[in-house]
N, C-alpha and C positions, 0 to 999 in steps of 0.2 A: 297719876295724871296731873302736870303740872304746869304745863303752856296754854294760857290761853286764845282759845280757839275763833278766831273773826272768819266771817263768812264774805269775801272782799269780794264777791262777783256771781252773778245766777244771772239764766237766759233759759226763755223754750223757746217753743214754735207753738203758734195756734192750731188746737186740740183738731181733731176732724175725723168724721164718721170712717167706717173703713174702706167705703164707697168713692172717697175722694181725697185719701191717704195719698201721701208719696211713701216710699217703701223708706221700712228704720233707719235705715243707713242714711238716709237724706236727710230724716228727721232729726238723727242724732247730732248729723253733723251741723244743722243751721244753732242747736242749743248748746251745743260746747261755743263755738265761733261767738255767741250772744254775751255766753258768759266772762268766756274770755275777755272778750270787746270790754265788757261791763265791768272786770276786773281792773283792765289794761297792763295785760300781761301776754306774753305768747305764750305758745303749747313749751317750748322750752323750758319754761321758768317749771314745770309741772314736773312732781317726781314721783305720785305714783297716782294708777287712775281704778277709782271701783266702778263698774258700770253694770247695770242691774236691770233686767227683762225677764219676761215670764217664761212668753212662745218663742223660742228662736234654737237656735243650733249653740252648743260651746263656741266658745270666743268668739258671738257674734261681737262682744263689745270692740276686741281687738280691731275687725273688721269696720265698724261706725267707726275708730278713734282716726285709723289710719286713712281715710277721709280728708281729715284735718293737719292730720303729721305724723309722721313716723320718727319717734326720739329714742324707742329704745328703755323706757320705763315700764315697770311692771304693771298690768292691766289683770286685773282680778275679775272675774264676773260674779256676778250676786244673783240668788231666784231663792224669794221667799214670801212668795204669793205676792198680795196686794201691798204691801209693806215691803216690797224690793226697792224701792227707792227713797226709802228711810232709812233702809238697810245697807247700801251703799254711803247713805252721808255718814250712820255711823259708824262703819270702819272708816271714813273719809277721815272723822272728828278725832276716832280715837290714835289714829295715825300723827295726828296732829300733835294731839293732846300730851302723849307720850315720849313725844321727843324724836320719831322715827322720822318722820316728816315734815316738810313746812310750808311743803303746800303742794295741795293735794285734793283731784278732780272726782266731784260725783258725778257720775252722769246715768240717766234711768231712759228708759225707750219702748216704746213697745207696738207693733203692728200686729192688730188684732184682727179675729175675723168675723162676719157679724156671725149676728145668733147668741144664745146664751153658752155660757164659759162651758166644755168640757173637759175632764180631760183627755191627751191623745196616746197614754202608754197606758194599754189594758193588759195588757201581758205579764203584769209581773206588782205585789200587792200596791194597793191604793193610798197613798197619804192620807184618804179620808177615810178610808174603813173606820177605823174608829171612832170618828165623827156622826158619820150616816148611822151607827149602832145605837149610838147615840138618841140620836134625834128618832130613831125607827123605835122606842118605847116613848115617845110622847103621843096623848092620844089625839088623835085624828090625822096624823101624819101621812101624807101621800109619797110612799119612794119614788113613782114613776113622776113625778113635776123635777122640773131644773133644778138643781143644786143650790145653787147661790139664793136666787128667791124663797124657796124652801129653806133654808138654814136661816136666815133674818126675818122673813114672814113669821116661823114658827115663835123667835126671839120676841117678835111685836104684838103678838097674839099672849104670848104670856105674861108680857109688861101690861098686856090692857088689864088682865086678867084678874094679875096682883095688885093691882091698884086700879081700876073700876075707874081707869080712862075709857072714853068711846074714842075706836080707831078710828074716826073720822077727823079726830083732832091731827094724824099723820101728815094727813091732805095742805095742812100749812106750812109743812118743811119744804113741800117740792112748792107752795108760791113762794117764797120767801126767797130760795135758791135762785127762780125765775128772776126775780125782782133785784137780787145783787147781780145775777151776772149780766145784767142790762149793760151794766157801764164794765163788761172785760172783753178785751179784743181777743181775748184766747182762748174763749167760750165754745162750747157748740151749740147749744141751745139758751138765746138768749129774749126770746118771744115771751113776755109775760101769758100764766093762767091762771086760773081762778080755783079756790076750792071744787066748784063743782064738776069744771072740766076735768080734773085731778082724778075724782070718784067717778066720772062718767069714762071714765077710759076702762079699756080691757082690763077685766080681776087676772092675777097674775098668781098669787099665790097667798091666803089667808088675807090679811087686810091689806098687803100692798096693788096695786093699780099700776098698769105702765108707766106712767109719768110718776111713779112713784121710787122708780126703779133706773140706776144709771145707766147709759148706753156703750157701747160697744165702741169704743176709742181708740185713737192710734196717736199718740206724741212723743214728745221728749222736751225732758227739762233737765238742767244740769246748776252746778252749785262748784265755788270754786273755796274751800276753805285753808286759811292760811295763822301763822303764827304771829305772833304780837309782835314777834322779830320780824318778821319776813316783811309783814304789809309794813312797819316803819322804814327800816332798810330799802325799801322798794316805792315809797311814797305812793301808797297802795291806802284805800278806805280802810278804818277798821271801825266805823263806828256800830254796826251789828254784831255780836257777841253771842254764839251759845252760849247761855249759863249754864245748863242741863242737860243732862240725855239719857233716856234709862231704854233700855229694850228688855221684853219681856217674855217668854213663852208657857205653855201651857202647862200647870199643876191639876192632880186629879180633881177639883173644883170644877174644871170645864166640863168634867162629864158626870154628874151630880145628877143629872135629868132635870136642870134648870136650863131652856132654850138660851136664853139671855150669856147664861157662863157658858155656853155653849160657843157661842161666834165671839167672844172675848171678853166678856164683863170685867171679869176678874184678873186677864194679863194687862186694861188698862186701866185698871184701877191702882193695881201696882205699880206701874211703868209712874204714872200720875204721881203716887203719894213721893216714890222715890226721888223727881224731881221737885217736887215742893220742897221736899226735906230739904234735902241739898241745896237749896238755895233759899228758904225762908219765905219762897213769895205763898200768899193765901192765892187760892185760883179765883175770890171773887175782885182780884185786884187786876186781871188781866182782861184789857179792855177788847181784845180780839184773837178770836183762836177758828185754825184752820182743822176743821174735824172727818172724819169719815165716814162720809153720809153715802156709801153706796146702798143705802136703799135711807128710806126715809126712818125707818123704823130703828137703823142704828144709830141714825145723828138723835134720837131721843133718848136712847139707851145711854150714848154715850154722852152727853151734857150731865149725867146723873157720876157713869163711871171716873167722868174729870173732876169731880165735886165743883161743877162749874153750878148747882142747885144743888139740895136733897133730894133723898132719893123718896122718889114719890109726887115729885112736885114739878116734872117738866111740863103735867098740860099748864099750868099756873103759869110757868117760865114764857110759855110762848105765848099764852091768852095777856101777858102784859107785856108784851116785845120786847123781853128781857131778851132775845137771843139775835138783835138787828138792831140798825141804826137808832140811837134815838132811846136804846133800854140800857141792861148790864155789860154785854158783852156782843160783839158783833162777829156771828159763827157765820164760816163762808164766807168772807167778804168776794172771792172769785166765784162766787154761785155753786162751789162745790165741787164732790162727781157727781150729783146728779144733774146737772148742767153745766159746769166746765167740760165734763168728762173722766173719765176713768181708765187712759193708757194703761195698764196695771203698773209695770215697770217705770214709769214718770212720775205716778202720781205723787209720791211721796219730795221729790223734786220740785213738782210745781208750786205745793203747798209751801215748800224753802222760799220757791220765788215770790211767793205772793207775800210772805210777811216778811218778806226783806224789802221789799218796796212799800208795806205799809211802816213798818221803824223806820224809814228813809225820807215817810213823803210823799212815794212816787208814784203811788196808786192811783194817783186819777179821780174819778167819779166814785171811785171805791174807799177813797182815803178813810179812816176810822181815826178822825181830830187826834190829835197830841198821844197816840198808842206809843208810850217805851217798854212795854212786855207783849209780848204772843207768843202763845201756845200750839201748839202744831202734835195731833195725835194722825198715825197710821197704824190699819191693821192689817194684815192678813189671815187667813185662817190656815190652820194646820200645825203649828200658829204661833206667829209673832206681834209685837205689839211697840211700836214706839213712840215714846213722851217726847219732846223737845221743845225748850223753854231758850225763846231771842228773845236779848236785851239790847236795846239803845243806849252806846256809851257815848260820855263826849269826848 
């Protein structure tokens, strides 16, 4: 890998319940159109496209692109859980990287339906089975509760456990999330609450609470990544830069019978140290990082997993606003997924878009003062895990 990689254009659409969705297709296409715009480049200039969603049929991507144009380049589709739209920029980057390409469209989407996540092919074994086996020897575990709250619930139950946090400390991730995503127009939930409205909501699954827990989302965000050649020759941006990018999947660690290495500890701790490596930066030097907080209990996990603290010391981290405006590091400056939202297939896109406009500037009310590094973790389970480390060049 020896071209480096500028990220010369991202755009979505503002996130929204599945209630008052327009269908993927629509969605897809106002975030290619954005990013393009953003780039200033046409669909032509594009010579190959990843596009990444959960629920949909094969080559829905083809179908969103051609929306926009039909040119005749290769259109891949990506599904790899929540981390599909990570997974998308990083065949995007390494396409780049590699020399195969020079510029080259991510784009993630997803129309979901409300209710909690299932899956919809019974017929034939389960990507989780070994998971749910998993987790069904830890004790107190309920099979018959929802999947996703039950797998991160059980992970935050045993973080309180090992280290003799009270999960009421949880309850400050989803104000905080509230509190950033005041100033994002691409929010869904951006009404400030309080610790106790937080607790006072429906128990969902061990310490987490509704508003503890992300909602049911439908967007898309797209990412236009281009070569050091390409955006010169083109008089195209390139002052955003991946330095980094590791992606990670699961080694027999995840199923130890530690909840925690269960839903990813240990694919982002890896993905993490990989990208440090390779570029030298310390992670307490990174002034804002985009994490994956679908539920409250993993954005606590994972501040430990990024060595963005030690391990053991995230109630401290947040009890001194080390993790907002004003402390160490400012996690979610978009309010997250538990208040931006969580299209599954996007998110990992949105989180590009958001700290390509915080290296930029162009945040808004969101701005994190003078950030030239961000950090951007996605997961999914089943499981992948991707690190990506943007730099601000001149």
């Amino acid at each position: 890998m020896t071209e480096r990689v500028t990220v010369a254009g991202v755009g979505m659409v503002p996130f929204a319940t599945p209630s008052r969705s327009d269908s993927y297709d629509v969605m897809a296409e106002g975030a290619v159109r954005a990013a393009l715009t953003d780039a200033g480049i046409d669909l032509s200039a594009v010579q190959q496209v990843y596009a990444g969603y959960v629920y949909g049929d094969s080559t829905s991507g083809q179908n969103a692109l051609y929306r926009v144009g039909m040119t005749g380049v290769p259109v891949i589709n990506v599904n790899n859980n929540c981390a599909t739209g990570s997974s998308a920029l990083y065949l995007a980057r390494q396409a780049v990287a590699s020399g195969a390409a020079d510029c080259v469209l991510a784009l993630g989407f997803e129309q979901m339906q409300r209710g909690a996540l299932r899956e919809h092919w019974d017929d034939r074994p389960s990507a989780f089975a070994r998971f749910a086996q998993a987790l069904s020897r830890t004790p107190g575990d309920s099979p018959e509760a929802p999947a996703a709250p039950r797998f991160f619930g059980s992970a935050g139950t045993a973080y309180c456990e090992k280290y003799g946090m009270d999960p009421a400390v949880f309850a400050q991730i989803s104000v905080k999330s509230r509190r950033h995503a005041v100033g994002n127009p691409y929010a869904v939930f951006t009404d400030p609450v309080t610790a106790e409205q937080v607790l006072a909501s429906p128990l969902i699954y061990g310490p987490l609470t509704r508003l503890q827990c992300c909602p049911p989302t439908c967007g898309a965000a797209a990412a236009v990544v281009v070569s050091e050649w390409f955006a010169r020759t083109h008089g195209l941006r390139s002052d955003v830069v991946i330095a980094a990018q590791a992606m990670t999947t699961d080694t027999p660690t995840s199923f130890d019978g530690d909840p925690m290495r269960l839903v990813g500890y240990d694919m982002t701790a890896s993905a993490a140290r990989q990208v440090y490596e390779a570029t030298g930066v310390d992670p307490h030097d990174i002034p804002v990082v985009e994490l994956h907080d679908c539920f409250t209990t993993n954005e606590v996990i994972s501040y430990e997993a990024l060595g963005l603290t030690d391990e053991g010391t995230a109630e401290k981290f947040i009890a001194d606003g080390d993790n907002t405006y004003g402390g160490r590091v400012v996690t979610n400056p978009s309010g997250g997924l538990l208040s931006k939202g969580h299209p599954l297939g996007a998110t990992g896109l949105a989180q590009c878009a958001e700290l390509v406009w915080q290296l930029r500037g162009q945040a808004g009310p969101r701005q994190v003062p003078g950030a030239s590094l961000a950090l951007q973790h996605n997961i999914g389970l089943g499981g992948a895990a991707v690190v990506t480390l943007y730099e601000k060049v001149s």
